[in-house]
Each structure stands twice: as C-alpha cells, then as structure tokens.
C-alpha positions, 0 to 999 in steps of 0.5 A: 145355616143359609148363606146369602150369595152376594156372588152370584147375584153381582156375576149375574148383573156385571157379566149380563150387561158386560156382554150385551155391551159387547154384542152392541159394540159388534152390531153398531160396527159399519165395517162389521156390517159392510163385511156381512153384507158383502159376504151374503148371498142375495136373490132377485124377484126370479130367485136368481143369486146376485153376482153382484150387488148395485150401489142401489141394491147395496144401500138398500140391503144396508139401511134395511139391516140397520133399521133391524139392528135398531129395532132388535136394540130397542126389543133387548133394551126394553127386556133387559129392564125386565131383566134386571127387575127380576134380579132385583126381585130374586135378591130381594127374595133370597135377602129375607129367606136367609134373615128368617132361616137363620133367625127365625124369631125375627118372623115374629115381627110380621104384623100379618102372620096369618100369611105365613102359614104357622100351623102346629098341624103342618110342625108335627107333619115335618121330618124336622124343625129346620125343615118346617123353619125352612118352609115358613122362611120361604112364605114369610120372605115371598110375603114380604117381597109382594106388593109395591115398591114401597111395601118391600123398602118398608119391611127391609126396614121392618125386619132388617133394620135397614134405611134404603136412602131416597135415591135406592128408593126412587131408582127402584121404583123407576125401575118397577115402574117401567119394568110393569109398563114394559110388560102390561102395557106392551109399552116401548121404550127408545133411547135407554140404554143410558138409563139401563145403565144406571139400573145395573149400577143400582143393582150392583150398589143394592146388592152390596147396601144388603150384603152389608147389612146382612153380614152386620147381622152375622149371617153368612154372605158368600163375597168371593170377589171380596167387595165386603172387606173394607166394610167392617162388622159394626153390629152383630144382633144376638137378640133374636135366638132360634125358636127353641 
C-alpha cells in the first residue's frame, strides 16, 4: 500500500516560506546593514583600503546595497511562485499516484487509456502485478497532472470525486498563470510577496482539501502533526476493489 504524506508536503511549504520570512527580516534590518556596511573593507580607484568612510562614501555604499537587496527580493519573490508551483504540482502528482495504487480499478475511468500504456505484453514482462500496478499508477497520474489548470481540477473530480470551490479553482490558476509568465516570458513581478503569501496559504489549505479526501477513500495519509484529527471519515469507498 502507498501512503500519501500530507507531512511532507505541509514541512515543505511552512518551513520554506517561514524561513525566507525570516531572511527578509535580517536583509530589511537598516542597523543590520549599517553594521555591515562599517565592518567592510573598501578601496578606492587606486585600490587603496579606505580607513575611513566619507558621509558621501557612506550614503553611496548604503544605497548601492539597498537597491541590491531590493533587486535580489524582487529575483526570489518571482522564483519562490515557481517554488510553490511546483509543489503544488508534485502533490498533485502524488495525490493521483496513491488513488491508482491503492485502487487500481479507479484507472478504469480514464476516457483516454491509450495514454496509459496497459499492455498484456509489458504484465507478462513484470516480476509482479503490483509492480506492473505501480507502473501504470505513475503514467495515469502523470497524464492526469497534464495540461491546464482546468483539466486537473477536472479529473480531481473525475477520479476522486472531489469539488475544488471557485476560490482553489482561481487561486490555482493565478498562481499556474504567473508561474508560466515567470518562467516563458522571463516576466517580473514587483511588490508580491503579499500575494506570495497568500499562494503558501493555498498550498497549506489544498493540501488538507485532499489529504481529507483521501483518507475518506481509506487511503493512507502520513499527518504526523495531526492536521486531519478533527476531520472525521465520512465516506469510505469499497466499490473499487484491486484488479484480480
């Protein structure tokens, strides 16, 4: 059996966005900078070290950092969407693999199964059926997890049963949107760590809406920090069995 490990995924977002929280904090500090800033060593145009700083040297070294702290903020804001979609993307991966190992009958309702590889001659080439289970798991799950945003919150309803609301809907596809433009379109976004916040929230929300859904299927979800006690299992679907 497969587990899916709703604690890996929520360490992986809360610590990532904790600490580069944190990094802000120091790389926004004035006296962090001042200090810094002091405690440097600096040449002129001879290459002579300077004993001393001018008001003028001072301002100038100060601003100069301040507009490459800005810049270098601006460069990990932009990446750490990238960030986030790809984790999305990965749980989203994983929350279709554990679906098809651990009920294989559900790869049934694949219009498409032509993608999916099934092939008698590749079963009887496999050690066993939960080898071959596993293989057909990974290509049903990866074409499942392809195309647009709209395609996967379709076959999340589609396989799972699960209803996204409007607001994961949109706040994924804004963040797929951007995460393309980012990457495509070599585009840059200022002033959005606001909204980089709200994407780790989405991720941290996501991940519990299917985490939920999962364990109500009866699959096994690794919550070590315990997020899914209060949620009680309200249905257990026995209808799809293991291929025989």
């Amino acid at each position: 059996m497969k587990s899916f490990n709703h604690t890996q995924y929520w360490e992986m977002n809360f610590f990532s966005i904790r600490n580069y929280q944190t990094l802000l904090m120091y790389l926004n500090d004035n006296k962090a900078l001042d200090s810094h800033i002091k405690n440097s060593t600096f040449t002129n145009q001879d290459g002579k070290i300077l004993t001393e700083l001018s008001e003028q040297q001072y301002n100038m070294w100060y601003e100069g950092a301040k507009r490459d702290i800005e810049q270098t903020t601006e460069l990990i804001n932009n990446q750490f969407i990238v960030f986030l979609s790809t984790v999305i993307e990965t749980i989203v991966e994983d929350f279709f693999t554990v679906i098809f190992v651990n009920q294989p009958n559900r790869m049934l309702s694949i219009k498409a199964k032509e993608s999916i590889g099934i092939s008698l001659k590749d079963f009887l080439k496999t050690d066993s059926k939960e080898d071959y289970i596993a293989k057909l798991a990974t290509r049903a799950a990866d074409h499942c997890n392809s195309g647009t945003v709209t395609n996967r919150v379709n076959k999340i309803k589609e396989i799972s049963g699960l209803n996204l609301s409007k607001k994961e809907i949109d706040t994924w596809k804004e963040i797929y949107k951007i995460r393309n433009e980012i990457v495509h379109e070599a585009k840059k976004y200022k002033d959005i760590f606001d909204r980089l916040i709200v994407f780790s929230d989405f991720v941290e929300e996501f991940l519990l809406t299917l985490a939920i859904k999962l364990k109500n299927m009866g699959v096994h979800v690794v919550d070590k920090g315990g997020f899914l006690e209060p949620f009680e299992i309200s249905e257990i679907n026995n209808d799809s069995e293991e291929l025989k």
